[in-house]
C-alpha positions in Angstrom: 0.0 0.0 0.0 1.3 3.4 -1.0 0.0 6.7 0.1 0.1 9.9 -1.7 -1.8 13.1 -1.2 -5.0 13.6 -3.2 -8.3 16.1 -2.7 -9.8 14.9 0.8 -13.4 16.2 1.1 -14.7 15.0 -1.9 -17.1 11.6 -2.5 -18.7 10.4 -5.3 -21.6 11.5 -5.0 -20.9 15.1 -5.3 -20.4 14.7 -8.3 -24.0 13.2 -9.3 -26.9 15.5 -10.9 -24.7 18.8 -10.7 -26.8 21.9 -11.9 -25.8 24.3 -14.6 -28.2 26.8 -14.2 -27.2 30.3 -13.4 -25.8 30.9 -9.5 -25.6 33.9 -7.2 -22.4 34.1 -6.0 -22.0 37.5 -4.5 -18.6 38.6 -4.6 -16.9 35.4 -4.8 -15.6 35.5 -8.3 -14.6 32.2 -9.9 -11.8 31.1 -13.0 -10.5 28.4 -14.8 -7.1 28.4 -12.1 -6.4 30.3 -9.4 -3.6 32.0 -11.3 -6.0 33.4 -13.6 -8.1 34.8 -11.1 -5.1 36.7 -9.9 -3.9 37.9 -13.5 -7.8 39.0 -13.2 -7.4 41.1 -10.2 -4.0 42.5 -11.3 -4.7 43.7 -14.9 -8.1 45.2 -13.8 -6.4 46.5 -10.3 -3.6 47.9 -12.6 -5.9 49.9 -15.0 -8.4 50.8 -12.0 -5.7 53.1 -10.5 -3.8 53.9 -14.4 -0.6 52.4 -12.7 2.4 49.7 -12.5 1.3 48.2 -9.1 4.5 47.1 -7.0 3.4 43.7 -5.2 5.5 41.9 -2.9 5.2 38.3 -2.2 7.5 35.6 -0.4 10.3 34.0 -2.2 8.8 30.3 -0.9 6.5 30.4 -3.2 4.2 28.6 -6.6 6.0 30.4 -9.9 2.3 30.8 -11.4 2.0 33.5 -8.6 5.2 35.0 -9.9 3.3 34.3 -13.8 0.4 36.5 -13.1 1.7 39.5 -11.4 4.4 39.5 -14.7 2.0 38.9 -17.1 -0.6 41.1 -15.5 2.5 44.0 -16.4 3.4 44.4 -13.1 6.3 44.6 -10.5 6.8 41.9 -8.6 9.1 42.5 -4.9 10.5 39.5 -3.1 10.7 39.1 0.8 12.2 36.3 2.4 9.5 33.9 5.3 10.6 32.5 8.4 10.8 29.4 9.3 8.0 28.8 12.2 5.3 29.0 9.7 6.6 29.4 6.4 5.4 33.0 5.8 6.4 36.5 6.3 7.1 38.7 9.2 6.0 42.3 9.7 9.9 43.1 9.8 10.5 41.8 6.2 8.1 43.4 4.8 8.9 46.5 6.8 12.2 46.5 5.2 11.0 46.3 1.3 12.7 49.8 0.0 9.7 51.2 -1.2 5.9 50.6 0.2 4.0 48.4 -2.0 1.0 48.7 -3.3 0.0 45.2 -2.6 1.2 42.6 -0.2 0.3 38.7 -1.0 0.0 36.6 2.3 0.4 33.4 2.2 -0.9 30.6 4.1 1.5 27.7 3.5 -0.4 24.1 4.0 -3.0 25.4 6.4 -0.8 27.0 8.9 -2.0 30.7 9.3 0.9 33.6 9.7 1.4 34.1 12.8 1.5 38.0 13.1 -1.3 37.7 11.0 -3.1 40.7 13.0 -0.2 43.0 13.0 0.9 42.5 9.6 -2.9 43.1 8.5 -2.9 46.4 11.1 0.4 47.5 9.2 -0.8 46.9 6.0 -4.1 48.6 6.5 -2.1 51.9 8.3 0.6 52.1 5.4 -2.3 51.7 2.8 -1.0 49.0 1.2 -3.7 46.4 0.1 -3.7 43.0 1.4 -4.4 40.1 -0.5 -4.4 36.6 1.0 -3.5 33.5 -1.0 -5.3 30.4 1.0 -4.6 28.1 -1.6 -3.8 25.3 0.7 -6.0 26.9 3.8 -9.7 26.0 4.9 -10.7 27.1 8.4 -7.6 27.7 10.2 -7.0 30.9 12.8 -4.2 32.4 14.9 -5.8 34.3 18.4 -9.4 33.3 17.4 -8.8 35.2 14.6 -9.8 33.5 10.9 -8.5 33.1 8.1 -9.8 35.5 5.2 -11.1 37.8 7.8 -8.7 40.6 7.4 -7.0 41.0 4.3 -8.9 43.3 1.5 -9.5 40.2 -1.1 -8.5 36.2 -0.6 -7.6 33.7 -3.6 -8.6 30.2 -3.3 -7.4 27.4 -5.7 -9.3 24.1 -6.6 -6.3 22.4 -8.1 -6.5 18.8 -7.4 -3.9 19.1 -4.4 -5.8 21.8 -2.8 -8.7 20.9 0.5 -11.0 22.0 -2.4 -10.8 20.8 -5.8 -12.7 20.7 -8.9 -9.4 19.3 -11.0 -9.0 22.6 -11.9 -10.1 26.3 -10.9 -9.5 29.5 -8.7 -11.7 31.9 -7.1 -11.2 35.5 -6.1 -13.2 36.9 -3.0 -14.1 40.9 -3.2 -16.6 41.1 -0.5 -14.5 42.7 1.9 -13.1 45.5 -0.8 -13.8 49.0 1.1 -14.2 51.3 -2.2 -17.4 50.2 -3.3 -16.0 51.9 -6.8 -13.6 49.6 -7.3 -15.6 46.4 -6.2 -18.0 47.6 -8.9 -15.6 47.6 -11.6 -13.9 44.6 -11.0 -17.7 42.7 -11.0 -18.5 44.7 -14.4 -14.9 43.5 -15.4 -15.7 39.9 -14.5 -19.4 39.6 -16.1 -17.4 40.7 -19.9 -14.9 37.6 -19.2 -15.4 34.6 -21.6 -17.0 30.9 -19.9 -15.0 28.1 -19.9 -16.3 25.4 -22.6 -19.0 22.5 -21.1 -16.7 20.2 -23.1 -13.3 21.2 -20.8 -16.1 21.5 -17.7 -16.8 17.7 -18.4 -13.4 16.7 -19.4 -12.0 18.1 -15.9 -15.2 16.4 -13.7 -14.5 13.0 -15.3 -10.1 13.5 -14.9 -10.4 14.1 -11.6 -13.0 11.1 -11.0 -10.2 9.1 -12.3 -7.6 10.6 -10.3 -9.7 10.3 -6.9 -9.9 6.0 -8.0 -6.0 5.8 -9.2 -5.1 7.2 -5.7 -6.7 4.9 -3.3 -4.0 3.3 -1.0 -5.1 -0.2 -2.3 -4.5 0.9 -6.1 -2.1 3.7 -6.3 1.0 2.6 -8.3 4.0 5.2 -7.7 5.9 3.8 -11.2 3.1 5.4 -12.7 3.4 9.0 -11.3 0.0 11.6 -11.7 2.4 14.2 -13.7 1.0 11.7 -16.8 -2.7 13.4 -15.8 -1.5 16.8 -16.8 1.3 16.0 -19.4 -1.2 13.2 -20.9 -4.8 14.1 -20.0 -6.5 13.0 -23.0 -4.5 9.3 -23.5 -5.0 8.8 -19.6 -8.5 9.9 -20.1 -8.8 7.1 -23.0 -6.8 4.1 -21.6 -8.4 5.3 -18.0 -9.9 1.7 -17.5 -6.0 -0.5 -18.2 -4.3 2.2 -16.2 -7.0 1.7 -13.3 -7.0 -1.8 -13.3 -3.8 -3.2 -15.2 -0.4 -2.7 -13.7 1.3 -4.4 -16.8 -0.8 -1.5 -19.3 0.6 0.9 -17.1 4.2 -0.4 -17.3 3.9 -0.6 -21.7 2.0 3.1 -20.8 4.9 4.6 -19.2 7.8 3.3 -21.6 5.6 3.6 -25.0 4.7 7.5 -23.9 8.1 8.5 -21.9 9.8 7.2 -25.1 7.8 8.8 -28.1 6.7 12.2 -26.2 9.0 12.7 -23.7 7.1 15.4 -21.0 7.1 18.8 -22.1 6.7 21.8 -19.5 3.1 23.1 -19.7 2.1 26.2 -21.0 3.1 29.7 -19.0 0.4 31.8 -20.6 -2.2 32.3 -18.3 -5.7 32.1 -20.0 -8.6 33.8 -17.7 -12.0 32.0 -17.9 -14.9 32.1 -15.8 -15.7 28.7 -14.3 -19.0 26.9 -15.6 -21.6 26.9 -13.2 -21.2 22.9 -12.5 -17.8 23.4 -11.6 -18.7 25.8 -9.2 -21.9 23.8 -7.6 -19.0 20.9 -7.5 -17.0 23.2 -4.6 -20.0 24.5 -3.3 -20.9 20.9 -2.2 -17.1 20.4 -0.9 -17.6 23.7 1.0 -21.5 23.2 2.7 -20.2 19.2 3.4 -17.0 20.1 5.2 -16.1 19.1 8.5 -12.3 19.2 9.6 -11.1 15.8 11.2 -7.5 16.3 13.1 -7.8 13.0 14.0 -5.6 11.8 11.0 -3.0 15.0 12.3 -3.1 13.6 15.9 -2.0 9.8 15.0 0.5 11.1 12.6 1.7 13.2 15.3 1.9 10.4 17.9 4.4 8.5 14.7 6.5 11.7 14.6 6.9 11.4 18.7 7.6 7.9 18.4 10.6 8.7 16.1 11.8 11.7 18.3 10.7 14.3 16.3 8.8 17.5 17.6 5.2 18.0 16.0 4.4 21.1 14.2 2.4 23.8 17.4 1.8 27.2 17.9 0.2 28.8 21.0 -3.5 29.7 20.5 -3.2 28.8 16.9 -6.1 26.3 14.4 -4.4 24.7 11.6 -6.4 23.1 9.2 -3.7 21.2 7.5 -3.8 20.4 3.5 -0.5 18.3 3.4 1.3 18.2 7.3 4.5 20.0 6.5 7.8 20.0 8.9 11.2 20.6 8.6 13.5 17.3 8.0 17.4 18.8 7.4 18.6 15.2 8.2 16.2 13.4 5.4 15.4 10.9 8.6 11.9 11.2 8.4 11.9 10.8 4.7 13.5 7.7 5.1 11.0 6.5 7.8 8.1 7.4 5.8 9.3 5.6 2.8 10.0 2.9 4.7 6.4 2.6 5.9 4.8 3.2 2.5 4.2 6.6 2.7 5.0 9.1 0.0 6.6 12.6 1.1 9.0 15.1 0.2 8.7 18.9 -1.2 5.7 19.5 -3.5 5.2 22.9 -2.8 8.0 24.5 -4.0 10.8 22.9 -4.4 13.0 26.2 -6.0 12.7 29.7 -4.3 11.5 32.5 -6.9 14.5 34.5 -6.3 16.5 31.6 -8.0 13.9 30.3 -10.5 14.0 33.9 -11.6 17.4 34.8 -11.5 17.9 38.1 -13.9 14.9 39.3 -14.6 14.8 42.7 -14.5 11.5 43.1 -14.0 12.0 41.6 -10.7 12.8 43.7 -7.6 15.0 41.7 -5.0 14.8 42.6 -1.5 17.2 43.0 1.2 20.5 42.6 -1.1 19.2 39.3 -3.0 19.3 37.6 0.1 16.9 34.7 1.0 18.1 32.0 3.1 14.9 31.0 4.9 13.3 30.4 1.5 16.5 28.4 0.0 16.2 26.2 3.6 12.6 25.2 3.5 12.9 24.4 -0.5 15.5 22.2 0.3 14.3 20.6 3.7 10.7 20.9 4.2 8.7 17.6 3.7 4.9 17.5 2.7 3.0 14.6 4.4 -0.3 13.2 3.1 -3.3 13.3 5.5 -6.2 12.6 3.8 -6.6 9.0 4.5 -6.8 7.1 8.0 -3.4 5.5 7.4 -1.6 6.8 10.7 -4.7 6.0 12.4 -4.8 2.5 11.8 -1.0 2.3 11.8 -0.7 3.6 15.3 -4.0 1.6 16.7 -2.2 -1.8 15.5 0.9 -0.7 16.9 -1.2 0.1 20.2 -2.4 -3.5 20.6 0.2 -5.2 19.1 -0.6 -6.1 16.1 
């Protein structure tokens, strides 16, 4: 048995009898990725004001971030995180030479920032607007403070390693937007933006059906990694029922495509799309159905204890976790986890943006190009799946013996 990390609050039958007729949605605004829902809010927030918009964001970080503040034809500043939670301080961003216009906070695997008050206070006081990317972040809170509470808009992503996922989608939330001015433009700017096709609606509905059966524990082959979903998504789509089923297909599958294709990095330009109104009835049956269970995190936590390692706390802090993330600069608890049948290591990210980006001009390098935080956690921080009940059952046998 191998385990991997997947989407964890979906079943099968969400995805039965989903509705296409038209849905109020307020001022959540969806699109095809989340990326695209931030090229959105850039390129609209860019001609709103008739300016280059300086926005800092963390080094640690997804390069499709980096992709839409670039191809949104603005200026993108990097800060360094810290390594307690894996996000910025109020000093680093106090330090940036000149005062953004916008700050992206992230909230790395479900853990929330933890001067997530202050840095919202100082962003608010130095008018800079604050924009929090909860990605990978359902539900947690620092002080009894929550998540996308504070910050001026939040984006959400529905990739399929996200809590939420309809294979693929983003969505932007406005409602908290104080210039009511703005708000309205961006909603007239949204209502002119094309739909994403019913065929690519369907297509994404039924890969990610086939993803959620491929990575069950009891089926899961890691010679046959998921990149092939996205490198390959209509020949996995096709031969769906031998790669499912048939772990001789999958070998001839792997050499006969490797060979003849080779993989190919995707494509950088970022299309926006509105997302089709069964995609977004899909996560709003993820989000009215959700119900955080730590008890996965607490059995997992009991393993890392038994192998003298420190769990991942903070005082008076929630995490919701996405993928259980800690800091391994031995590669000890790699080993341990592959040993047990587990898969781990760094999927989010595994090169800082200050290096993936090296010379860019259009880049603006804080603090003398510095970043060693970011460079330690790409190199050392480990990922853990905890969507199943794996550590639970592993830790109960141990328990009795078994």
């Amino acid at each position: 048995m191998i385990v991997r990390s997947r989407p964890k609050f979906i079943s099968y039958r969400m995805f039965n009898n989903l509705p296409s007729k038209s849905i109020e949605t307020g001022d959540k605004l969806f699109f095809n990725y989340g990326r695209s829902a931030l090229k959105f809010f850039f390129s609209n927030y860019r001609d709103y004001y008739q300016k280059k918009l300086k926005i800092a964001l963390q080094s640690f970080n997804c390069p499709v971030v980096m992709e839409a503040i670039l191809q949104s034809g603005n200026i993108p500043i990097l800060m360094d995180i810290n390594l307690k939670d894996f996000s910025v301080q109020l000093q680093e961003i106090s330090r940036v030479s000149e005062v953004p216009d916008i700050l992206i906070l992230t909230s790395y695997q479900g853990i929330p920032p933890q001067e997530y008050r202050e840095i919202a206070d100082y962003c608010r006081s130095s008018g800079i607007f604050l924009v929090e990317d909860l990605s990978h972040t359902i539900g947690s809170g620092i002080n009894g403070i929550m998540t996308d509470t504070l910050s001026d808009a939040s984006l959400f992503s529905y990739a399929i390693d996200k809590p939420f996922s309809c294979y693929y989608g983003g969505m932007l939330n406005i409602e908290r937007i104080r210039d009511p001015k703005l708000k309205g433009y961006l909603i007239r700017e949204y209502e002119k933006v094309s739909i994403e096709s019913s065929a690519k609606t369907a297509f994404d509905l039924r890969m990610l059906k086939i993803l959620l059966h491929y990575t069950d524990p009891a089926r899961y082959d890691p010679a046959f990694d998921i990149s092939f979903f996205f490198y390959f998504p209509k020949m996995v789509f096709i031969f769906s029922p031998l790669i499912l089923y048939f772990p001789f297909f999958r070998r001839i599958f792997i050499a006969a495509v490797s060979r003849t294709f080779g993989f190919k990095e995707p494509e950088s330009k970022i299309t926006v799309l509105r997302l089709r109104n069964r995609k977004v009835n899909f996560i709003l049956r993820q989000e009215n159905e959700f119900h955080y269970d730590k008890r996965e995190i607490d059995a997992l936590e009991e393993f890392l204890l038994s192998i003298k390692l420190q769990p991942v706390h903070f005082k008076s802090c929630e995490i919701h976790w996405n993928r259980y993330s800690i800091l391994d600069p031995d590669n000890n608890l790699r080993e341990e986890l592959k040993k047990i049948g587990v898969q781990a290591g760094n999927y989010n990210w595994p090169v800082p943006m200050h290096i993936m980006y090296a010379g860019n001009e259009n880049i603006v390098v804080n603090n003398g190009n510095s970043y060693p935080n970011s460079e330690f956690a790409c190199d050392h921080i480990v990922n853990i799946p905890v969507w199943c009940d794996f550590f639970q059952k592993r830790m109960s046998n141990r328990q009795y013996g078994q």
